[in-house]
Structures are given as C-alpha cells and as structure tokens.
LONUKE-526305 format. One record per residue (C-alpha): z, x, y; residue in one letter; residue number from 0. Coordinates in nm, 3 decimals. Layout:
N
VORO        c3        c1        c2   torfi   fimar
VORO         Z         X         Y       A     NUM
...
% end
This chain:
283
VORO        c3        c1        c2   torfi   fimar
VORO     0.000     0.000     0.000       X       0
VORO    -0.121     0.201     0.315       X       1
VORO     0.042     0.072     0.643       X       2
VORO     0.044     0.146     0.993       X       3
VORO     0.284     0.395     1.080       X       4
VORO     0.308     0.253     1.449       X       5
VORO     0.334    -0.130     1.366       X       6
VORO     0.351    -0.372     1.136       X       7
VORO     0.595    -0.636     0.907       X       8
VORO     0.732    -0.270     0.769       X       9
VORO     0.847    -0.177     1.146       X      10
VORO     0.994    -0.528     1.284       X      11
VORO     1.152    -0.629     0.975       X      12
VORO     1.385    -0.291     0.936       X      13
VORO     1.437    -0.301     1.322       X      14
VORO     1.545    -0.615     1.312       X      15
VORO     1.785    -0.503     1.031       X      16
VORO     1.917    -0.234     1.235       X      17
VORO     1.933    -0.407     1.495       X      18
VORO     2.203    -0.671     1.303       X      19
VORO     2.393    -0.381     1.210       X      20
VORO     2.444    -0.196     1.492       X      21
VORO     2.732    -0.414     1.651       X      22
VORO     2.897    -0.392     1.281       X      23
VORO     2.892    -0.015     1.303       X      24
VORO     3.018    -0.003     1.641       X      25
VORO     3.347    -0.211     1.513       X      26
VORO     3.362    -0.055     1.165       X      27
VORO     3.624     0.245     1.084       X      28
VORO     3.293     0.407     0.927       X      29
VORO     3.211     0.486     1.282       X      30
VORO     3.543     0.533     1.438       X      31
VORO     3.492     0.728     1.753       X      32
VORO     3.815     0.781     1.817       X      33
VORO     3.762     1.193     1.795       X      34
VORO     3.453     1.166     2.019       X      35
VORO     3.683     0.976     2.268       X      36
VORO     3.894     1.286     2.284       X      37
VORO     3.636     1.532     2.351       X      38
VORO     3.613     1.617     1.974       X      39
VORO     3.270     1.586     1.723       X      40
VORO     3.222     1.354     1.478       X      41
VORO     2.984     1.559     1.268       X      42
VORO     3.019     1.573     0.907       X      43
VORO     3.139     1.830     0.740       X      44
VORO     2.782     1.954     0.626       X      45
VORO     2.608     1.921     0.950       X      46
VORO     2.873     2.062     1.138       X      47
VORO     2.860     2.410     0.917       X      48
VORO     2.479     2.412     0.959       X      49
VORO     2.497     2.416     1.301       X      50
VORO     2.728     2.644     1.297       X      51
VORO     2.533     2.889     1.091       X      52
VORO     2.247     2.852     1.296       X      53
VORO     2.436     2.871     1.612       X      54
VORO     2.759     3.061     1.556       X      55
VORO     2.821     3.126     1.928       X      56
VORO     2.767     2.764     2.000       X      57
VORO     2.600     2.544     2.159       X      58
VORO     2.577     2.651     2.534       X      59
VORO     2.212     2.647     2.696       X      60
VORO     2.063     2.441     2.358       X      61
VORO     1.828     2.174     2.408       X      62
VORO     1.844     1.912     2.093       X      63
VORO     1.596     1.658     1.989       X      64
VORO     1.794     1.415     1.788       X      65
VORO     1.573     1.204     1.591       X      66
VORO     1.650     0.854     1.452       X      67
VORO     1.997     0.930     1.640       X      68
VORO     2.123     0.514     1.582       X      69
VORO     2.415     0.443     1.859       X      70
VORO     2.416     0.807     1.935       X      71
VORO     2.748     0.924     1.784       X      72
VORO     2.640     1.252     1.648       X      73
VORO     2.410     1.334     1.939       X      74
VORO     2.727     1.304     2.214       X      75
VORO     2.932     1.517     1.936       X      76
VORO     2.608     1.786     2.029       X      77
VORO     2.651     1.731     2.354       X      78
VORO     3.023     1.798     2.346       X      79
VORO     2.981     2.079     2.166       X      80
VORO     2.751     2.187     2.461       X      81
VORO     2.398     2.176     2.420       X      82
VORO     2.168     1.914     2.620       X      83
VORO     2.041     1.639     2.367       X      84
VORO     1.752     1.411     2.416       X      85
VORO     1.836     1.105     2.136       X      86
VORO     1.540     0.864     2.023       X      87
VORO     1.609     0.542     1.819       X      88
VORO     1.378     0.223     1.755       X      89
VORO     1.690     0.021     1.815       X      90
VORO     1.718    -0.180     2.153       X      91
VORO     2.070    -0.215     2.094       X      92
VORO     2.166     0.081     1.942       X      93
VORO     2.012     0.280     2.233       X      94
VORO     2.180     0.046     2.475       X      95
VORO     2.523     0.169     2.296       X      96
VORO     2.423     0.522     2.296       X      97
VORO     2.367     0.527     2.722       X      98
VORO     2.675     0.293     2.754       X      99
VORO     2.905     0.573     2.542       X     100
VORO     2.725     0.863     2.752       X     101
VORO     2.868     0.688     3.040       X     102
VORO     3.170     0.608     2.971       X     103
VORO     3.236     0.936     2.807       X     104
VORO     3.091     1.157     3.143       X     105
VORO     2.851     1.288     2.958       X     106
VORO     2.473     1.114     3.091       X     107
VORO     2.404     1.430     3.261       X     108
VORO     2.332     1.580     2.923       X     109
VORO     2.267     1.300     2.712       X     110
VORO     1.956     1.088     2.733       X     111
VORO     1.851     0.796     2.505       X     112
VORO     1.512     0.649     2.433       X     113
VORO     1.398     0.357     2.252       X     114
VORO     1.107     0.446     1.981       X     115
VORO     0.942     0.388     1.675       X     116
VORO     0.944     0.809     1.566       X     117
VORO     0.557     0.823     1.498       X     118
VORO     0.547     0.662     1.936       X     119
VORO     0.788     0.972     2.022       X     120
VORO     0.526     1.211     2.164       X     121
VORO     0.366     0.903     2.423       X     122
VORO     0.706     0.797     2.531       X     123
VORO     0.857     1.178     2.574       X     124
VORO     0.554     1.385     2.660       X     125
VORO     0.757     1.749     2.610       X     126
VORO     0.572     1.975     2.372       X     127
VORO     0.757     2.297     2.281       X     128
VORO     1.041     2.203     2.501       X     129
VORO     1.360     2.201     2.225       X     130
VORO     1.558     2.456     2.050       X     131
VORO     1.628     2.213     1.813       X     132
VORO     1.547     1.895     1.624       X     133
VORO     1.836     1.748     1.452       X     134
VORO     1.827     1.456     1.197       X     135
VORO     2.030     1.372     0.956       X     136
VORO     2.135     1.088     0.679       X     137
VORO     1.919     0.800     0.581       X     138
VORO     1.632     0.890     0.803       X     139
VORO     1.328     0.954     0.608       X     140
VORO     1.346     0.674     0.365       X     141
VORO     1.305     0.458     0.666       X     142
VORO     0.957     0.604     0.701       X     143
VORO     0.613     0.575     0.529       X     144
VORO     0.464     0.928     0.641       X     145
VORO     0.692     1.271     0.564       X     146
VORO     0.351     1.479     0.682       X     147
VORO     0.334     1.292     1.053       X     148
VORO     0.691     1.315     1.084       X     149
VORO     0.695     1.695     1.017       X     150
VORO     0.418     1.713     1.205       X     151
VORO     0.616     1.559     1.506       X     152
VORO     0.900     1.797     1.447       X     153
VORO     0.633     2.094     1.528       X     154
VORO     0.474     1.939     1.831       X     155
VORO     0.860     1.911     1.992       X     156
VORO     0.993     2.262     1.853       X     157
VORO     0.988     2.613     2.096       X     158
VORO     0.855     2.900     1.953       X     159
VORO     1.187     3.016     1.759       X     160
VORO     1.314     2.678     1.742       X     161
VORO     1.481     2.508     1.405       X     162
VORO     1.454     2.214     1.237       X     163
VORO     1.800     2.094     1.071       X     164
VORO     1.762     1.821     0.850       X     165
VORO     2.031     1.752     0.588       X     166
VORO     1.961     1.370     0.380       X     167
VORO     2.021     1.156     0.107       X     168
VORO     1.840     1.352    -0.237       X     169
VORO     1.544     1.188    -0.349       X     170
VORO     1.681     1.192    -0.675       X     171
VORO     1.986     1.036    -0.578       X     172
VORO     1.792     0.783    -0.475       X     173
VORO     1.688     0.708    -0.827       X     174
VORO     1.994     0.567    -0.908       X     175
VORO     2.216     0.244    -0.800       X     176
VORO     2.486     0.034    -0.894       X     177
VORO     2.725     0.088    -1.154       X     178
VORO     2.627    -0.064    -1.503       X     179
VORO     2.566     0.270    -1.673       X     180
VORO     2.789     0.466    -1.901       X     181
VORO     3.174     0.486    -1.714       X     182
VORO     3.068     0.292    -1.478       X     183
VORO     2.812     0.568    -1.353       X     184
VORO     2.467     0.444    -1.189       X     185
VORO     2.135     0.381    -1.423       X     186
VORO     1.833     0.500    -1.360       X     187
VORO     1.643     0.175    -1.104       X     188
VORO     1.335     0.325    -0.893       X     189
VORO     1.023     0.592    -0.970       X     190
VORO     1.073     0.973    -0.785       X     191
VORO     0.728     0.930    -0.722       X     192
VORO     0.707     0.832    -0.344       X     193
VORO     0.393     0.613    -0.203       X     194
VORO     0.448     0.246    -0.275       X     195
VORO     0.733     0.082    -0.054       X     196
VORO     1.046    -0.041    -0.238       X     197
VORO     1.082    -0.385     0.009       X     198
VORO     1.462    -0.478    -0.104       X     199
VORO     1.643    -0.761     0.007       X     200
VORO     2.018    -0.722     0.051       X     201
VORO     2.287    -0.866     0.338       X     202
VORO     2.463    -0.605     0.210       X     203
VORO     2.580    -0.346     0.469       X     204
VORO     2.748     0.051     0.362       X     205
VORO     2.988     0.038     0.693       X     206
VORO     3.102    -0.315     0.680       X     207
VORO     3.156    -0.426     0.344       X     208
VORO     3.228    -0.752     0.418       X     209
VORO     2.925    -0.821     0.659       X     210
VORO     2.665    -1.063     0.561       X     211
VORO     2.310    -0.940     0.703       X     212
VORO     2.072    -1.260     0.837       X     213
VORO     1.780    -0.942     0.826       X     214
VORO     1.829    -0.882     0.489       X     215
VORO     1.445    -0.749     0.379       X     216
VORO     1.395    -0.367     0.465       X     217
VORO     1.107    -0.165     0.368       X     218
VORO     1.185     0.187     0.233       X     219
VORO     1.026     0.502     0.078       X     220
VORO     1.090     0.774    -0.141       X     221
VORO     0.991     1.080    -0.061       X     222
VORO     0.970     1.374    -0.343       X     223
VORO     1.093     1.740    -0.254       X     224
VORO     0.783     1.885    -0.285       X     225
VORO     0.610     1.613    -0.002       X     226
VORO     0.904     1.665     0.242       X     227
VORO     0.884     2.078     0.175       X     228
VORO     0.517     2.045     0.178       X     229
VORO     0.501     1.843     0.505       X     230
VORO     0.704     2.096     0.669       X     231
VORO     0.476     2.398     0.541       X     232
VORO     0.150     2.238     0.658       X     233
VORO     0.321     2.120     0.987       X     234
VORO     0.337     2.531     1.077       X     235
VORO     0.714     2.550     0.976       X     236
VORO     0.834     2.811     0.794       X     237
VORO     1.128     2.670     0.545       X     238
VORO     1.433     2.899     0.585       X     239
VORO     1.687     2.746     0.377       X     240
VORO     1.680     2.497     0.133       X     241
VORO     2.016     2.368    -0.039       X     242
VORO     2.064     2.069    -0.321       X     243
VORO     2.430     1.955    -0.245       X     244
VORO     2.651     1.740    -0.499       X     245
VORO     2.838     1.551    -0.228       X     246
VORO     2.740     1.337     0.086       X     247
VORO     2.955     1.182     0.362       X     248
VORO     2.940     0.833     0.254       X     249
VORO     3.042     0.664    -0.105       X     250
VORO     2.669     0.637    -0.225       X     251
VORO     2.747     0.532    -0.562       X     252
VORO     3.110     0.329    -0.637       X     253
VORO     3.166     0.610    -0.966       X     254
VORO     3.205     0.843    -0.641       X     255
VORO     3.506     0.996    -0.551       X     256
VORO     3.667     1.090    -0.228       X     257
VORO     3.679     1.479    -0.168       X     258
VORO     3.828     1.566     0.131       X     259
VORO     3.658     1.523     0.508       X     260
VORO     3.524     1.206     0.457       X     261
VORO     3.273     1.399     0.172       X     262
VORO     3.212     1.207    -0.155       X     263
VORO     3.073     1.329    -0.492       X     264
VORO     3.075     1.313    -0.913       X     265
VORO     3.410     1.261    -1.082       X     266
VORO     3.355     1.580    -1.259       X     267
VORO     2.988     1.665    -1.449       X     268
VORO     2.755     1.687    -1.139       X     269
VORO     2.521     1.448    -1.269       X     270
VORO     2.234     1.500    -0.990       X     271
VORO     2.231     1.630    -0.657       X     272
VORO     2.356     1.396    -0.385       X     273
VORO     2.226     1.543    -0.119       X     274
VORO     1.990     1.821    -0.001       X     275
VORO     1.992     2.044     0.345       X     276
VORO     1.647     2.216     0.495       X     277
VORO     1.653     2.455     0.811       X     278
VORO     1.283     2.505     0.941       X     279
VORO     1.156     2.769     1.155       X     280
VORO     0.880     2.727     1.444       X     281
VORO     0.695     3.046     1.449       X     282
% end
C-alpha cells in the first residue's frame, strides 16, 4: 500500500489520535514535569548518557533539531541543559503545550515550537545545515511510512560535523504483544518485514491506563534494521554507533519488570532486544 507521505487518511487519523492524547499526557504521572519545573531534565536514562557521550562538556552553544518532539518535554530538558532547540510536532495541541511550558518556564528565548507533518519540515523551517544536532527519540519512526525521506531530512538539517541521535523502540520488539505466551511472556503477532501498514484500532493509551481514546485507528510501520541503517547510509551519514539495548523507559510488554530510573526490561533471559540506539555523523 504506497501512500502519500505528506497527506492522507494515514496522516489525519494518527493526528487526530495524538491529538486526544496529548491533554492525557499532560495530566498523567508518565509525564510528570515536576523535575523540569525545577530547572532539572527529564531525559531518560539512555538519552541522557548519549548526549552525554557525544557532548561531555555539555550543551553550551548547541543548536538541536528535535524531531517529533510531542508537548516538548525532552526538548526544554535540552534547553535546560543549555543548547538552543528548535522542536517540530504535527500536533496543534501538543505544540500549543510545548510554547505555553517555554513560557512559563523562561525559557522561549531558546525554545521554539512548530507545527508539522516531518516529511513538510524543510518548507515550514527553511534552515539547511544550520544544527549540531537532530534529536529523536521513542515511538517516532513507526509513526512514519518512509525511513529513507526521513533520513534524508535528517541530512538536509545537519552541519558539517553534526550528529544524529536517535535511540527507539527495536523493530523486533515490535514483533511481539500482549501476554498469552509461555509465563505470561508476549507471542509472536506482526511480520519484521516493514512495507504494508499495520492500521490497529485501540482506545487504549501507554500513559493513562484508564483513558478511553474516541481516535482509536492509527496507522503504523515497521521498519527493519537494515532499512533504518540503510536510510541513514544513502542519506550521506556515516553510522557511528549502533547499540541493541534490553531495556526501554516505558513497560512495553506487562512480563516487564521495573529496573531502576524509570527503565524496564526481561525478568531474567533477555528474550529480544527492547530497544536499539544509532549516533550518525554528517560528513
């Protein structure tokens, strides 16, 4: 099924999901923004050592492109870390939230917030070459039908020198759900071979367990190592590090198990990875 990358019944009906969820997120504990509030970051555990490998004497003078940045929580922990962050989101109200935390937290100066599909990012911010760093992280790419435009876009926005950091859900993580399989563990549901949408219909919602969604059918993709890895190469990126990672910050599965800093992973045998991190170089 080939769709349009800029519009379509793929694009409205997951913004209108996201758009539902954001005011859930905003009240959930998931997002509690209590640290940000207090000048603190409310990076993960994972994203906040990759940045600091890549940056280890911070973040002073860094300009961030923060794709698919949803209310904008990790982009004003950025910002309070010190660099200058551009965040882009095809949420109305989710980039409404984002300026209306800038403000209140003093920080608009060096925060700025833009409402776009990804693949309309270069029309609406016109600034080849202008950032040290694009930034996205967690449940981004399934959300999109084309890895090789997307990397593509990373490119076009990237300085000579400039990084990538992209840490996500693994695709073969993604082969799993629910908990019917042996001790309770997930079985085996979708194909690792990306292409086709999966369009799923849930009301279900990871932050708000309770919430019912009215938006309930999203369209989603899977997207194999060697197309994301791939999509980077022929972008002009040179891959730097690549890691497969056996926990994430969020329960993906309910036979995960908390392990420390808001992480989750396998109750013992790693079964498959949960995660995977790629830092990519612009020549």
């Amino acid at each position: 099924m080939t769709v349009d990358p800029r519009a379509g019944e793929w694009l409205e009906a997951n913004r209108a999901n996201w758009d539902e969820r954001v005011p859930l997120h905003v009240a959930s504990e998931f997002y509690d923004r209590s640290a940000l509030r207090a000048g603190g970051s409310l990076l993960d555990p994972i994203a906040a050592a990759g940045i600091d490998r890549l940056f280890p004497d911070g973040l002073e003078g860094v300009r961030v492109l923060h794709l698919q940045c949803h209310f904008g929580s990790d982009s004003l922990s950025l910002v309070q870390l010190g660099a200058t962050v551009v965040g882009i989101d095809f949420s109305q109200p989710a980039v409404e939230e984002a300026r209306r935390m800038a403000d209140e937290l003093g920080l608009a100066e060096r925060a700025r917030f833009i409402e776009a599909n990804v693949y309309d990012a270069r029309h609406m911010l016109p600034e080849p070459e202008s950032f040290d760093l694009v930034f996205t992280t967690w449940g981004t790419i399934g959300w999109l039908p084309d890895v090789a435009e997307w990397a593509r876009i990373v490119a076009w926005y990237l300085k000579p020198g400039g990084r990538l950091y992209f840490a996500d859900g693994h695709p073969a993580a993604y082969m799993l759900d629910g908990d019917d399989g042996p001790d309770g563990l997930p079985s085996l549901r979708y194909a690792y071979e990306g292409g086709e949408p999966d369009v799923v219909d849930s009301g279900e919602d990871y932050a708000d367990p309770e919430a019912r969604l009215q938006h309930t059918r999203t369209w989603e993709w899977m997207h194999p190592l060697s197309e994301v890895l791939s999509g980077l190469r022929d972008a002009g990126l040179t891959v730097e590090e690549f890691a497969e990672l056996y926990q994430v910050p969020w329960r993906i599965f309910p036979a995960t198990v908390p392990q420390g800093h808001g992480l989750y992973g396998w109750p013992g045998t790693r079964w498959a990875p949960l995660s995977m991190e790629i830092v990519a170089l612009a020549p």
